[in-house]
N, C-alpha and C positions, 0 to 999 in steps of 0.2 A: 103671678101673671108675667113677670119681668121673665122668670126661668122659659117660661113657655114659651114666648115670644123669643128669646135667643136661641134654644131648641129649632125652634121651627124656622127662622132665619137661616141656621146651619145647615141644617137638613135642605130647604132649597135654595142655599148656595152648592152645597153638593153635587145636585142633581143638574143643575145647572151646569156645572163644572165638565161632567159627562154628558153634556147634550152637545156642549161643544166642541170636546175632544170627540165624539160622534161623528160629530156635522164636518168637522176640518179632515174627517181620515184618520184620523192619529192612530194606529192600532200598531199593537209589537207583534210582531214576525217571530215564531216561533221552529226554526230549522229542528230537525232530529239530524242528530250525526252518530250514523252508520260505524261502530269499529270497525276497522278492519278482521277479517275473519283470517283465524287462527290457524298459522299452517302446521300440516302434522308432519314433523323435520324430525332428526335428531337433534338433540340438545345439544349442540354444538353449531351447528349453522343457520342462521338466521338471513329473515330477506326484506326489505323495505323498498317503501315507491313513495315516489313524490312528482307532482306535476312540473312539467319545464316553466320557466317564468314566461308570462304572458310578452308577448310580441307583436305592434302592430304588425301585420302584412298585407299586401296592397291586395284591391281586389281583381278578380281576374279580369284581364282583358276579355270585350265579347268579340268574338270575330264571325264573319259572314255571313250568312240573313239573320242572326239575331243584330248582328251591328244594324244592318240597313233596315230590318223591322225596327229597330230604339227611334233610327232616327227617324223613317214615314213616319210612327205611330200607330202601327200593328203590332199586331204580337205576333211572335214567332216560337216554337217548342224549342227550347232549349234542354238539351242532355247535361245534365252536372255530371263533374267527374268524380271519377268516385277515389276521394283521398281521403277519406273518413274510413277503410281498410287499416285494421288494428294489425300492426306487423313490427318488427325488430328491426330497428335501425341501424345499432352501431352494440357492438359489446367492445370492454376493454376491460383489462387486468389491473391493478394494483396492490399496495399494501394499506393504501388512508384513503379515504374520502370525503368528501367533503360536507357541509351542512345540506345542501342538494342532492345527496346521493353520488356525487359523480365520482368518478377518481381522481383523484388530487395528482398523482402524476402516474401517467400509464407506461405500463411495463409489463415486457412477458418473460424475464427471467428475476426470478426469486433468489431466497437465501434459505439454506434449509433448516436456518434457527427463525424464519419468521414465521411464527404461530398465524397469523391470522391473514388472509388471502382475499381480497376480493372483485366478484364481476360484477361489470356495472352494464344494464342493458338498456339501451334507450329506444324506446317506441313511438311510433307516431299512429293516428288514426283514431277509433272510439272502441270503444266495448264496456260492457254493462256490464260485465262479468271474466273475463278469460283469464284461465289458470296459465300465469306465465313460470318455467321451472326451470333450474340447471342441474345438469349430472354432471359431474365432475367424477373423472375415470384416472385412473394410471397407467400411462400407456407401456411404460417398461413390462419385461415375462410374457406375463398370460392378459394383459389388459385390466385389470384388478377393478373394479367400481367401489367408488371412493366413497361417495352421495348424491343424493338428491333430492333436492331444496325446491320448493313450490310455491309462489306467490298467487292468491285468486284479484284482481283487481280488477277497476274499472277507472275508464278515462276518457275525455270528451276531447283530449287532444296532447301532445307529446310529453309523455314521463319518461321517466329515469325508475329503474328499479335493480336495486343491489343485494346480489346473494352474497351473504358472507361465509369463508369457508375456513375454519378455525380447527388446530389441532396442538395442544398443551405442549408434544413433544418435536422432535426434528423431525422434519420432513422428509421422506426416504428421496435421492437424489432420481434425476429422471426428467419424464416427458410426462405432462400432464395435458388432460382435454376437457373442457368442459361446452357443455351440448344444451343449445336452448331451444325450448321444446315451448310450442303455444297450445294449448289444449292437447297434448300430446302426442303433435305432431314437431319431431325437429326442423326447424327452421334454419339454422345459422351453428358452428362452433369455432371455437377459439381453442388454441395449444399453448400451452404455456411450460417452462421448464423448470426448475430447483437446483440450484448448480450443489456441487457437494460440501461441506463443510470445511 
């Protein structure tokens, strides 16, 4: 009788237990996180994204009948602007980068023992998906294409995303170009050089 009776004690303390974490909301939040999808590169160049760190910033000014509609206490239609436009900010060259993707110190002339090269491109705006990509060409002779590296990403507001451009041996000396392209339309490029050894 003693066993049953603690049994059954347990049992509706349990129950108990969950009617309260019920009643107060308590429930765990379960996220799925998305990999990133895999870009199809050479084995050699690789490309990462990371969002800019958050930043307050003020909110916009309202100017002219949406002002004077705030303050009678009518409404008025207001047009947003449109800055949610997923577009290339800034690209820059270096040799290191940093835990944010950025370039640690930018430079557009190299050394042509340095193996590994990279552009860092920074975006502002949204997109749910856009294939951001660099070609990197050789502008010396005949203009030679070197690669091209392709990130698919998504962003609710400004990222950093860095293609890396690696080659085991010397660098042939010259004029280099790398060309960023948003869904496959160029957007923006940068020239960079490799002085001789």
């Amino acid at each position: 009788m003693k066993i049953q009776t603690r049994s059954l004690a347990l049992h509706g303390m349990a129950v108990a237990g969950l009617l309260l974490l019920a009643a107060c909301g308590k429930h765990e939040n379960e996220t799925a996180t998305t990999p990133p999808a895999a870009s199809t590169v050479p084995a050699p160049a690789v490309a990462h994204t990371a969002p800019a760190p958050a930043a307050s910033a003020p909110l916009p000014a309202t100017t002219g009948t949406a002002a004077a509609a705030a303050a009678s206490g009518t409404s008025a239609a207001v047009t947003p602007a449109t800055t949610d436009v997923f577009k290339v900010d800034q690209v820059q060259m270096g040799e290191a980068v940093t835990a944010g993707y950025k370039i640690a110190k930018p430079m557009t002339s190299f050394d042509a023992s340095q193996n590994t090269i990279y552009a860092s491109v920074a975006t502002t705006g949204t997109t749910t998906g856009a294939t951001l990509s660099a070609h990197f060409s050789y502008l010396e002779g005949k203009g030679q294409d070197v690669t091209t590296i392709s990130q698919t990403i998504a962003t609710d507001g400004p990222a950093t995303t860095t293609f890396k451009l690696r080659n085991p041996n010397d660098w042939p000396a010259g004029k280099y170009k790398v060309e960023i392209a948003i869904d496959g339309k160029p957007v923006t490029s940068e020239t960079f050089e490799v002085k001789a050894a």
